[in-house]
BALOBA-1460 file (C-alpha; in Angstrom, 3 decimals):
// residues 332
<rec num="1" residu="x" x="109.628" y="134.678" z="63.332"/>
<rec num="2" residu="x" x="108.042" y="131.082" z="63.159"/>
<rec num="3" residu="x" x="110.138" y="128.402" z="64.641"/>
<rec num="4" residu="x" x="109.795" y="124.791" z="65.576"/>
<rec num="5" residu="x" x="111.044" y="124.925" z="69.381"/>
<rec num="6" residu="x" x="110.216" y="120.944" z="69.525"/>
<rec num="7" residu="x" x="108.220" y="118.149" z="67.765"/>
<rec num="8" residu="x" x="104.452" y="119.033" z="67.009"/>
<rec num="9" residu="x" x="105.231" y="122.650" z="68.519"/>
<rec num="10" residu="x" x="105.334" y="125.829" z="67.669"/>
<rec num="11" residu="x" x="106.555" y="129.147" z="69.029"/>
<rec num="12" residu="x" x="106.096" y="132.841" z="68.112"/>
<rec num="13" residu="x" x="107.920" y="135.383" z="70.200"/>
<rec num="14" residu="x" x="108.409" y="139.196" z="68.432"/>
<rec num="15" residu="x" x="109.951" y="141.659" z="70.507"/>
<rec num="16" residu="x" x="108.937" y="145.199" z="69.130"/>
<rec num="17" residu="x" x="110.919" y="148.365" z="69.379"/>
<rec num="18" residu="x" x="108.944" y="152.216" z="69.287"/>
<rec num="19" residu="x" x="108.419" y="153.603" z="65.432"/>
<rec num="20" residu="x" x="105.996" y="155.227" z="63.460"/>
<rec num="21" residu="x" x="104.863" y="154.829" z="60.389"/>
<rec num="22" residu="x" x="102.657" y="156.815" z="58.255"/>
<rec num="23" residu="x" x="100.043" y="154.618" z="55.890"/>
<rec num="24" residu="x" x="98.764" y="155.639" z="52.338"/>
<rec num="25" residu="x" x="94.966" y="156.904" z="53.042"/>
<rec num="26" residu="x" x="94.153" y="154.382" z="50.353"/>
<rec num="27" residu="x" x="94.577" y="151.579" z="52.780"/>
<rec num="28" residu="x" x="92.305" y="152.974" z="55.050"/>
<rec num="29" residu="x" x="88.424" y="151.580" z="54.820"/>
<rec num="30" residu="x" x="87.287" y="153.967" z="56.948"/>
<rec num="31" residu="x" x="88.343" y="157.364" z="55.290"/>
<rec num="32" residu="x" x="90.227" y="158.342" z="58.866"/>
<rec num="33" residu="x" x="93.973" y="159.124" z="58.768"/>
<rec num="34" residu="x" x="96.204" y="155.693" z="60.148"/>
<rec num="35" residu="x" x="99.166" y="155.661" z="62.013"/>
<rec num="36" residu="x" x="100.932" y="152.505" z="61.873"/>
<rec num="37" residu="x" x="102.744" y="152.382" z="64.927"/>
<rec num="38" residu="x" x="105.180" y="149.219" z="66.671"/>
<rec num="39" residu="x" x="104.139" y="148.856" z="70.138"/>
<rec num="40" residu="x" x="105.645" y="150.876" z="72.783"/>
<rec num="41" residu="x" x="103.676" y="149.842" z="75.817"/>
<rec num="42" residu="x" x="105.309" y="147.600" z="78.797"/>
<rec num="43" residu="x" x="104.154" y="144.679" z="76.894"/>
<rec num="44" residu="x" x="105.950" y="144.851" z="73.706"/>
<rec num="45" residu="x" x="106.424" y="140.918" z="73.085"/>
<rec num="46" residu="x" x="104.022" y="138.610" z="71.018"/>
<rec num="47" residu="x" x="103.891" y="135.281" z="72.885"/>
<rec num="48" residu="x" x="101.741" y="132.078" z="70.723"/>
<rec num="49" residu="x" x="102.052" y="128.835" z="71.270"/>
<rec num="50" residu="x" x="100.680" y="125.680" z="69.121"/>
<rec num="51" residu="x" x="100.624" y="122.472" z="70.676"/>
<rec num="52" residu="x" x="99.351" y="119.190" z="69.258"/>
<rec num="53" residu="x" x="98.401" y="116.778" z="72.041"/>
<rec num="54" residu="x" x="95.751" y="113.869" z="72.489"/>
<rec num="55" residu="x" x="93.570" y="115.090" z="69.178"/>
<rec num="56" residu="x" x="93.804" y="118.765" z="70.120"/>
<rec num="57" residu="x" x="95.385" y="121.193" z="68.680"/>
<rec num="58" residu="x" x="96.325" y="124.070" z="71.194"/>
<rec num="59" residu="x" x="96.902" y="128.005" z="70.734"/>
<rec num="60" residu="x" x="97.495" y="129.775" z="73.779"/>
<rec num="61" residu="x" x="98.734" y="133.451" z="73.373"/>
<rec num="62" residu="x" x="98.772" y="136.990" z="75.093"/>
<rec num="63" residu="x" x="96.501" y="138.626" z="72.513"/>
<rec num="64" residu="x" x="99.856" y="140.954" z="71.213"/>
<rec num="65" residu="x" x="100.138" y="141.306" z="67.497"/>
<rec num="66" residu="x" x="103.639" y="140.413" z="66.427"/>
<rec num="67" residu="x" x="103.008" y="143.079" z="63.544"/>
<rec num="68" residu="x" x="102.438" y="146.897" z="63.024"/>
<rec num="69" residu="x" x="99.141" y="147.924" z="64.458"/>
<rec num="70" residu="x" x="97.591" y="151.357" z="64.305"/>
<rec num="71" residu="x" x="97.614" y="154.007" z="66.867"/>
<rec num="72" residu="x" x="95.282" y="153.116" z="69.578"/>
<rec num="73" residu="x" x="93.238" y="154.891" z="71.488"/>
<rec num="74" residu="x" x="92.158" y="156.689" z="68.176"/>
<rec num="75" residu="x" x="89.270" y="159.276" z="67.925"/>
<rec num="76" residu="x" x="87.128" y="156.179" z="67.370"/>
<rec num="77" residu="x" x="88.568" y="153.281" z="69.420"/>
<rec num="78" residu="x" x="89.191" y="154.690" z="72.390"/>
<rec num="79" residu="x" x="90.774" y="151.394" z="73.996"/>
<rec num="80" residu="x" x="94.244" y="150.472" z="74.492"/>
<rec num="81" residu="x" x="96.279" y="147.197" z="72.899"/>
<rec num="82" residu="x" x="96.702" y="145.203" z="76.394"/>
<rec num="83" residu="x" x="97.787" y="141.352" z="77.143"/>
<rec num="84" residu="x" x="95.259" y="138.892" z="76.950"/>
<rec num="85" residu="x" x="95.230" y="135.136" z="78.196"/>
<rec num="86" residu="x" x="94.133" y="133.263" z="74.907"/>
<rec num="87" residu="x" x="93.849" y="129.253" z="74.972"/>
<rec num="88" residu="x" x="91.693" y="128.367" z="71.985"/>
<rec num="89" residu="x" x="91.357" y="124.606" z="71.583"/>
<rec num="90" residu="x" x="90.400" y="122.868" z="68.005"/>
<rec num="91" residu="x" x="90.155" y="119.160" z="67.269"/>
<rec num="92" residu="x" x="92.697" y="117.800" z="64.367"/>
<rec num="93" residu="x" x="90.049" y="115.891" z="62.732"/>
<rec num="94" residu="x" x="87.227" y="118.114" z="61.997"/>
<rec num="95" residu="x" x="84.294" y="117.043" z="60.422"/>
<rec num="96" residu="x" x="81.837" y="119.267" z="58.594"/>
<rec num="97" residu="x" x="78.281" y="118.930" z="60.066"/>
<rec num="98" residu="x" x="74.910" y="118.500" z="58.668"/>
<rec num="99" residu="x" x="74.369" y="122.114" z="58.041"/>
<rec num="100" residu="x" x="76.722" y="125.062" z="58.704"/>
<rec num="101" residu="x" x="76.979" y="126.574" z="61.161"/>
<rec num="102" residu="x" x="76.262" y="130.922" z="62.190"/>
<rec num="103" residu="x" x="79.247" y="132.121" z="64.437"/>
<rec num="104" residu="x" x="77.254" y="135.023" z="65.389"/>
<rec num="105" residu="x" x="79.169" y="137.174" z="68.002"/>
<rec num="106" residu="x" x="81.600" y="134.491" z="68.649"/>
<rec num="107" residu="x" x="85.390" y="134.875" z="66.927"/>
<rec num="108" residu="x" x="85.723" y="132.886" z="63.727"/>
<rec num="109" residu="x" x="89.167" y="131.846" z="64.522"/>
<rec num="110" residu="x" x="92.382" y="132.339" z="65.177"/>
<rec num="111" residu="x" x="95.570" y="134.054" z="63.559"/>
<rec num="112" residu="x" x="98.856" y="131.976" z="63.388"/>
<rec num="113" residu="x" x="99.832" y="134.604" z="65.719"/>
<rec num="114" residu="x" x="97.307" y="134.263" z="68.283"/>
<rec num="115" residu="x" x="94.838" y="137.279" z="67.281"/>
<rec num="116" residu="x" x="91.309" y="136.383" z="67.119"/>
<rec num="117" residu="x" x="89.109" y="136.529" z="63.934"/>
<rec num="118" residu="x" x="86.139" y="138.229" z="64.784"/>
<rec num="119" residu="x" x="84.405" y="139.718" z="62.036"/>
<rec num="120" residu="x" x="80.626" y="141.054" z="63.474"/>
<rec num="121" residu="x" x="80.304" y="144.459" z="64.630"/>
<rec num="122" residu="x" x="78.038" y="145.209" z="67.588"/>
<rec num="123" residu="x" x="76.537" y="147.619" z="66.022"/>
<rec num="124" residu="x" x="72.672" y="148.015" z="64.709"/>
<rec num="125" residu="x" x="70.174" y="150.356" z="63.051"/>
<rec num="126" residu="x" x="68.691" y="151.701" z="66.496"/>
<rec num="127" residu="x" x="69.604" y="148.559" z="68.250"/>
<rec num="128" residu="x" x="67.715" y="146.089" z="65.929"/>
<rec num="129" residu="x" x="69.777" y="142.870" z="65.944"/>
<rec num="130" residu="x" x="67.681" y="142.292" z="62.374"/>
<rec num="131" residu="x" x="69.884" y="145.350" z="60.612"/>
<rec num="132" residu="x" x="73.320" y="144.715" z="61.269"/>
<rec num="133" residu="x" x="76.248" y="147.437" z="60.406"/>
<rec num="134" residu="x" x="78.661" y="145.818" z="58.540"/>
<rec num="135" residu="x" x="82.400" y="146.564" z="59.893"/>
<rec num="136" residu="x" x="84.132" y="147.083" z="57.056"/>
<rec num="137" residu="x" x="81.335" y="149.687" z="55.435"/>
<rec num="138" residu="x" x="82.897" y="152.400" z="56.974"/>
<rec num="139" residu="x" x="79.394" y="153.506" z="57.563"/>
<rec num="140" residu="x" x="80.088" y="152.991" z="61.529"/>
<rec num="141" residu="x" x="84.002" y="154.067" z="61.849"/>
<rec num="142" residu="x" x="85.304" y="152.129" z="64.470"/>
<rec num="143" residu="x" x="88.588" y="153.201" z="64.390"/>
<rec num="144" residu="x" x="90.601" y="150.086" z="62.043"/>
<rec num="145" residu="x" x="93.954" y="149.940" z="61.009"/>
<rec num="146" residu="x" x="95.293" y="149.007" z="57.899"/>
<rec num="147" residu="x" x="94.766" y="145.318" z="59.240"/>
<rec num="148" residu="x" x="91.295" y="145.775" z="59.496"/>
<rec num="149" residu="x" x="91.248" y="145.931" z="63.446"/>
<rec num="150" residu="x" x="90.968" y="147.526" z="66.714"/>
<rec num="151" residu="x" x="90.771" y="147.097" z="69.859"/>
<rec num="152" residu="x" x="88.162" y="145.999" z="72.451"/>
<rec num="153" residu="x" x="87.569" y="147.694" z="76.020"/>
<rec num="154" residu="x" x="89.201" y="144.868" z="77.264"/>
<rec num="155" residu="x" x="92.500" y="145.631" z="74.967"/>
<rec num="156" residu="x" x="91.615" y="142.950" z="72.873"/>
<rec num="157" residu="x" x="93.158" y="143.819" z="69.677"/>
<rec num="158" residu="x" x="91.281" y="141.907" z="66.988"/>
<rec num="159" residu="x" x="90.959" y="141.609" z="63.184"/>
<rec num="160" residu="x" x="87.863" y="142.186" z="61.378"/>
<rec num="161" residu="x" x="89.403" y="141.521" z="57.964"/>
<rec num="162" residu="x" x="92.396" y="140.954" z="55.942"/>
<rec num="163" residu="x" x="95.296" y="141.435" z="58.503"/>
<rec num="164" residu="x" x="97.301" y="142.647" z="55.834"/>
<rec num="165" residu="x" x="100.565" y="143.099" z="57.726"/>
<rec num="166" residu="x" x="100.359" y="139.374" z="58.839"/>
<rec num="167" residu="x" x="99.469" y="138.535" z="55.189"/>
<rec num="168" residu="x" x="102.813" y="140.226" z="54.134"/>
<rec num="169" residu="x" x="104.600" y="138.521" z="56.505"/>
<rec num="170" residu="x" x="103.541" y="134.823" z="56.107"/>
<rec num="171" residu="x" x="103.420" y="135.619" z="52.551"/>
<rec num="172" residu="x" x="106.199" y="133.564" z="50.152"/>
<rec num="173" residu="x" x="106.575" y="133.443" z="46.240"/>
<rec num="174" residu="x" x="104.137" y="131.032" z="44.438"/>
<rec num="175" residu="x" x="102.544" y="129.332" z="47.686"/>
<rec num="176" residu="x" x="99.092" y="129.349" z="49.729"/>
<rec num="177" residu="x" x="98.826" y="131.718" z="52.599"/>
<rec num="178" residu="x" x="98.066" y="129.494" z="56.102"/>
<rec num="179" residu="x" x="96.919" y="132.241" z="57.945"/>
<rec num="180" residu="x" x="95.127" y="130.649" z="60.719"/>
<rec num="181" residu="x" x="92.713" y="127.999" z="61.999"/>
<rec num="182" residu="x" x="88.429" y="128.208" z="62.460"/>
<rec num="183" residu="x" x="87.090" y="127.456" z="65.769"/>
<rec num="184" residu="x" x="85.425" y="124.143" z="64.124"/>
<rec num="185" residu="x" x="89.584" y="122.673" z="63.632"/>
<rec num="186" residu="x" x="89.605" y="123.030" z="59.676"/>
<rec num="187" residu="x" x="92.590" y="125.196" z="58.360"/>
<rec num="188" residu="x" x="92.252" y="129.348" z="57.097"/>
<rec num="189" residu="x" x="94.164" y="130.937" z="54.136"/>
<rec num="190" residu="x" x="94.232" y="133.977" z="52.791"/>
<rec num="191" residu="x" x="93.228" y="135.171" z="49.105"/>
<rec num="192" residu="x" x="94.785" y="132.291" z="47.460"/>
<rec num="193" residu="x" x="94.528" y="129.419" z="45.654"/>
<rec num="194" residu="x" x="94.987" y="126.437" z="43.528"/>
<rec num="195" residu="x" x="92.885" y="127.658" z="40.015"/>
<rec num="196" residu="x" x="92.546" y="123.762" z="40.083"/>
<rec num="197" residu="x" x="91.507" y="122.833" z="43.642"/>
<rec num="198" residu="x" x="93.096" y="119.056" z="43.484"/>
<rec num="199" residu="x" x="96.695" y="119.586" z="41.737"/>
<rec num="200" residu="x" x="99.038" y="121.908" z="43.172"/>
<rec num="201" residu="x" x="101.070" y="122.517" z="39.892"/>
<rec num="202" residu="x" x="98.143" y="124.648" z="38.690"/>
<rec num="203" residu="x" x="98.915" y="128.337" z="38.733"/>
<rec num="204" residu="x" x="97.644" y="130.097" z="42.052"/>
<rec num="205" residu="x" x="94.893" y="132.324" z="41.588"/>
<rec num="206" residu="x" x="92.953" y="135.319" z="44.037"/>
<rec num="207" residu="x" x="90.073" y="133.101" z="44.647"/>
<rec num="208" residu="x" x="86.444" y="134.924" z="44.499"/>
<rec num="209" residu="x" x="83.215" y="135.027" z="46.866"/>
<rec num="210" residu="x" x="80.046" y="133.798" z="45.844"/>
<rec num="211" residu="x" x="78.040" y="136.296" z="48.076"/>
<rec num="212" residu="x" x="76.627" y="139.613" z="46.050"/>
<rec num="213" residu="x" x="75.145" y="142.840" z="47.109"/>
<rec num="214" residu="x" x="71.586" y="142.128" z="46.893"/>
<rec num="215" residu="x" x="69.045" y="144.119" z="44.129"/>
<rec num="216" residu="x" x="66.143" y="146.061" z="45.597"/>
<rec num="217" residu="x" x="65.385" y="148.510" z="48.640"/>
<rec num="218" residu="x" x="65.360" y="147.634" z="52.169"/>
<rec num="219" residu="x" x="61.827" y="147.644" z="53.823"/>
<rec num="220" residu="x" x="60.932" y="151.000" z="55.668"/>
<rec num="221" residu="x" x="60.273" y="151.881" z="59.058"/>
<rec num="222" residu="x" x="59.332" y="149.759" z="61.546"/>
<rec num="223" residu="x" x="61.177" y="146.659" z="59.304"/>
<rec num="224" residu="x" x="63.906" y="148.238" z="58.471"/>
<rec num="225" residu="x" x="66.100" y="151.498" z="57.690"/>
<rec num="226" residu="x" x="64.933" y="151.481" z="54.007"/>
<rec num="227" residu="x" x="67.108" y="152.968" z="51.633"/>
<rec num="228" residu="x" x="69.235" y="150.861" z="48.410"/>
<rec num="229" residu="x" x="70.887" y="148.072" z="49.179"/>
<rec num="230" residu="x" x="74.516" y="149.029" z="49.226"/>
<rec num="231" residu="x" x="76.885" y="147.405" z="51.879"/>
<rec num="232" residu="x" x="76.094" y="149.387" z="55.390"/>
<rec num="233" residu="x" x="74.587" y="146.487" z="56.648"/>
<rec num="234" residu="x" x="75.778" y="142.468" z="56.687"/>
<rec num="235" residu="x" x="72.339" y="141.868" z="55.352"/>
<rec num="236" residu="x" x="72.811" y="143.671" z="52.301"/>
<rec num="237" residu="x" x="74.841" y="140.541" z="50.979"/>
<rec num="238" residu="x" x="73.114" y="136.926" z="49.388"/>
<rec num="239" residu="x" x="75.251" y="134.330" z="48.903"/>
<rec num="240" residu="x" x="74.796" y="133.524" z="44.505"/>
<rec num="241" residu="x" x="76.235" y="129.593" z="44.144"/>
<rec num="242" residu="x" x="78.514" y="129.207" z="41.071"/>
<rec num="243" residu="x" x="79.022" y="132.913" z="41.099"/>
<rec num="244" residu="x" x="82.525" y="132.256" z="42.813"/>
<rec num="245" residu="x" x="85.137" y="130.128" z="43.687"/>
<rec num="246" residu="x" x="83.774" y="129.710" z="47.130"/>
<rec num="247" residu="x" x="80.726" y="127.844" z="49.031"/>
<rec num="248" residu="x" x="78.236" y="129.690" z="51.316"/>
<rec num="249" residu="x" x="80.902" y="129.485" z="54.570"/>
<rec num="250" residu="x" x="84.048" y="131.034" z="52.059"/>
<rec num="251" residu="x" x="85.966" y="127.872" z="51.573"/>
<rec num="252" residu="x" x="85.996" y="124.937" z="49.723"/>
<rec num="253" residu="x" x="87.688" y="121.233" z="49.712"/>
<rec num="254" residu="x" x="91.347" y="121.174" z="47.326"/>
<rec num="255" residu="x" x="94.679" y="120.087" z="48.332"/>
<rec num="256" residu="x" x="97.047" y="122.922" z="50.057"/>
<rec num="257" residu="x" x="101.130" y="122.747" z="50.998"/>
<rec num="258" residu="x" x="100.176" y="121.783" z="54.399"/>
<rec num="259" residu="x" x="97.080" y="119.357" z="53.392"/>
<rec num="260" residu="x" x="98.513" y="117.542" z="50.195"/>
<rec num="261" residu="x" x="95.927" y="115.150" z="50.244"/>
<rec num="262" residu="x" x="93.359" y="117.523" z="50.880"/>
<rec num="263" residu="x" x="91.305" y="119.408" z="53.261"/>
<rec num="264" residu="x" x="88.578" y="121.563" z="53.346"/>
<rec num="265" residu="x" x="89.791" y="125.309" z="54.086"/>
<rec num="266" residu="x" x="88.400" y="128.495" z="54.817"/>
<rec num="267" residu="x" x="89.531" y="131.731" z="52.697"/>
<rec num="268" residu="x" x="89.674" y="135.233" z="53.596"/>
<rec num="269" residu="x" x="88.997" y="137.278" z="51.281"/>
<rec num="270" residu="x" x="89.046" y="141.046" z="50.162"/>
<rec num="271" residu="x" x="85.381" y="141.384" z="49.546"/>
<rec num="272" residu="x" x="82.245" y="140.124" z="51.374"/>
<rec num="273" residu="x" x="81.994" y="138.464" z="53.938"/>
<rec num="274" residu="x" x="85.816" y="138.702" z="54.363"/>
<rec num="275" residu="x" x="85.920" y="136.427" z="57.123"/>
<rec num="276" residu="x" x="83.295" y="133.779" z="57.098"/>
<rec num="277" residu="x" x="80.085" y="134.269" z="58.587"/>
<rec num="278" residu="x" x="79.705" y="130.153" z="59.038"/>
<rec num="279" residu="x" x="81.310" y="127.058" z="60.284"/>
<rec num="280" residu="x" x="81.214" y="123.670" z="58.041"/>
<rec num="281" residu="x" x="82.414" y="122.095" z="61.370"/>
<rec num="282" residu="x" x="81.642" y="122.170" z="65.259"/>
<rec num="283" residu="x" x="82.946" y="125.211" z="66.375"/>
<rec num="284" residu="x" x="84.745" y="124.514" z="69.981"/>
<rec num="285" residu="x" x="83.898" y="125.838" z="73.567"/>
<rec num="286" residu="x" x="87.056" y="127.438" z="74.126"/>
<rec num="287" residu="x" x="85.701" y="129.837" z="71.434"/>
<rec num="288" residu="x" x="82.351" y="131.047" z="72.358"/>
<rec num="289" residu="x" x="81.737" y="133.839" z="74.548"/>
<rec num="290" residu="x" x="78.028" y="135.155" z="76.500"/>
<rec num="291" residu="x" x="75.436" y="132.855" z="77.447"/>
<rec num="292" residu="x" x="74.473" y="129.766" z="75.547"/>
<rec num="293" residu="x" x="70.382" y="129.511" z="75.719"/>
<rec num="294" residu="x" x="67.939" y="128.816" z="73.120"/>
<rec num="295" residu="x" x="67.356" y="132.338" z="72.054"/>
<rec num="296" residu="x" x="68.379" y="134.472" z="69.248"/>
<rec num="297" residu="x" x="72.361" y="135.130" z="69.196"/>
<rec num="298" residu="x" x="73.612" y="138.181" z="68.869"/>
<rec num="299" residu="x" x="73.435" y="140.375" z="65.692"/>
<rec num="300" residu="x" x="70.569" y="138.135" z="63.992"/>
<rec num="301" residu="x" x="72.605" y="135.566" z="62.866"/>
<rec num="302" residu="x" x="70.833" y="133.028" z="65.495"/>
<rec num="303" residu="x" x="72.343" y="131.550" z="68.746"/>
<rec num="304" residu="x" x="75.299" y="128.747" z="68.181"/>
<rec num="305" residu="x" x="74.794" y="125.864" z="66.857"/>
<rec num="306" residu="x" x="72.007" y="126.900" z="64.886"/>
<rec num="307" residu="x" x="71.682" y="127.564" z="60.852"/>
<rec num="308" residu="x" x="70.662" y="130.611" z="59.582"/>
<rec num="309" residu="x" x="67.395" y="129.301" z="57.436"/>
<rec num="310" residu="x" x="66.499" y="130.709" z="53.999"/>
<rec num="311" residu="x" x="64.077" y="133.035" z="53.428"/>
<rec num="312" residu="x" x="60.336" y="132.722" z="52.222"/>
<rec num="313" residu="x" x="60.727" y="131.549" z="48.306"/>
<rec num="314" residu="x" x="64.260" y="130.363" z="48.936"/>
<rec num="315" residu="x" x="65.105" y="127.018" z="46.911"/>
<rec num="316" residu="x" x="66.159" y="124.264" z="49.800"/>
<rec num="317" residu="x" x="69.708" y="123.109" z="50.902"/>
<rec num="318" residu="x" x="72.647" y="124.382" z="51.326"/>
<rec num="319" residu="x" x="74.217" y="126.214" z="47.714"/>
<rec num="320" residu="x" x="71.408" y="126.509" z="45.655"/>
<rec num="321" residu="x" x="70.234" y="129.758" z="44.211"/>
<rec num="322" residu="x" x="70.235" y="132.706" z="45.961"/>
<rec num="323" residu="x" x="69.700" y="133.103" z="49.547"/>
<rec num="324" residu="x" x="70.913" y="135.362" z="52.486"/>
<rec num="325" residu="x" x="73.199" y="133.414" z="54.916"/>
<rec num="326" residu="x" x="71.273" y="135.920" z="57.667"/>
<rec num="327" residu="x" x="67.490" y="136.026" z="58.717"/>
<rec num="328" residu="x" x="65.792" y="138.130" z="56.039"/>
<rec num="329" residu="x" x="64.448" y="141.593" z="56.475"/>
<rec num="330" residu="x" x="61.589" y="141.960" z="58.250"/>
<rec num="331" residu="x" x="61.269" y="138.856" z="59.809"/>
<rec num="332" residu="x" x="62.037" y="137.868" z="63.317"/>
């Protein structure tokens, strides 16, 4: 339940009572068997808060989904749901910056309900940051639910995709989905949109990605894992401007119920990247996690702050022709 407890703020609190729930194995990414299950545990209450305050806007929240989650510990996320002490901070004026922006390991954002985006897997072909598994491959199971999450050893529970439970619940006849907001401050919604960006009386329409599975083989050994290019990895994707609805950091500028003058939003979306891979914006302190120095980030995608830069051949700029938003194979 979403209520305004007082001007400019906003309160979440859930409680959740024992049940289980068995889940179609179609929802299930990761051919494994899910068990949706309400929380049971001591904590049992999702707790969010959204402040606005001196240019901020604040969400501080004990990391407990106010939805069904799987079972956890699972055969493949052997980690329990536990509180967390959350307090993301995001400006209410962002600004997109010269170029976007890699998040790396660092979340994307942050759920309406307080759970982290964080799409990356820490996971690589034989520990080579330049061959990233992609999470939602199912190549790697790491023990999802049907909201496309798990948890962390530190009982982090976190969504690596579509939450689709939260999407059902936020979800109203003929309207955009505000899901969430990106640690750079601009808005996230799910799936939908205006099939004309600038007039909201236009029908609302599932709007597309412009990345694409890329055409080829991989290099071999020592470069790579070789093999067709088919998904397992993030680096199997190019973003393909105009093939879409969507720029290079899945979103676009169009007017929204909450923006009706306009904004530019981020969109999840049900196929590649699912939850963008870059920032337009700046993305905020309160956000990033592991050292900041000058070397490579985690998982290739190049240390905050930093754009991921085209590879050899690539046309210039941001959105034109085909490029991969990660460094390319074989190159450090």
């Amino acid at each position: 339940m979403l209520r305004c407890a007082a001007a400019g703020v906003f309160t979440v609190a859930v409680c959740l009572t024992p049940a289980v729930t068995p889940v179609a194995e179609a929802h299930d990414p990761q051919g494994t068997e899910i068990v949706l299950t309400l929380l049971s545990s001591a904590v049992v209450e999702n707790s969010v808060s959204i402040t606005e305050k001196d240019g901020y806007r604040y969400i501080v929240s004990n990391g407990i989904p106010d939805h069904d989650t799987g079972r956890f510990p699972n055969r493949n996320t052997p980690n329990r749901i536990s509180e967390q002490q959350y307090r993301f901070k995001v400006t209410l004026t962002p600004q997109a910056a010269r170029t976007p922006t890699a998040v790396g390991m660092q979340p994307f954002g942050v759920a309406l309900n307080g759970i982290p985006f964080d799409p990356a897997a820490a996971e690589f072909w034989r520990g080579d940051r330049r061959w990233q598994y992609e999470a939602l491959s199912g190549v790697v199971n790491l023990g999802l639910d049907e909201n496309h999450a798990h948890v962390q050893p530190t009982g982090a529970y976190h969504y690596h995709g579509l939450p689709t439970q939260l999407v059902r619940r936020l979800a109203a006849p003929e309207a955009m989905i505000h899901i969430g907001y990106a640690a750079d401050g601009f808005p996230i919604y799910a799936m939908l949109g205006y099939a004309d960006p600038n007039d909201t009386s236009s029908s609302l329409v599932k709007l597309r990605s412009s990345y694409q599975m890329r055409r080829g083989q991989r290099p071999n050994e020592p470069n790579g894992p070789g093999g067709t290019f088919d998904g397992t990895f993030v680096q199997d994707y190019e973003f393909a401007a105009g093939t879409g609805d969507l720029d290079e950091c899945n979103g676009r500028f169009g007017v929204t119920p909450e923006y009706p003058d306009g904004t530019y939003y981020y969109v999840l979306t049900d196929t590649f990247p699912f939850i963008p891979r870059l920032l337009q914006g700046t993305m905020d302190d309160s956000f990033r996690r592991g050292p900041r120095d000058g070397n490579r980030g985690p998982g290739g995608f190049g240390p905050p702050g930093r754009p991921p830069g085209p590879p050899p051949g690539a046309p210039p700029g941001p959105g034109r022709g085909r490029r991969p938003p990660f460094p390319p194979p074989g190159q450090r």
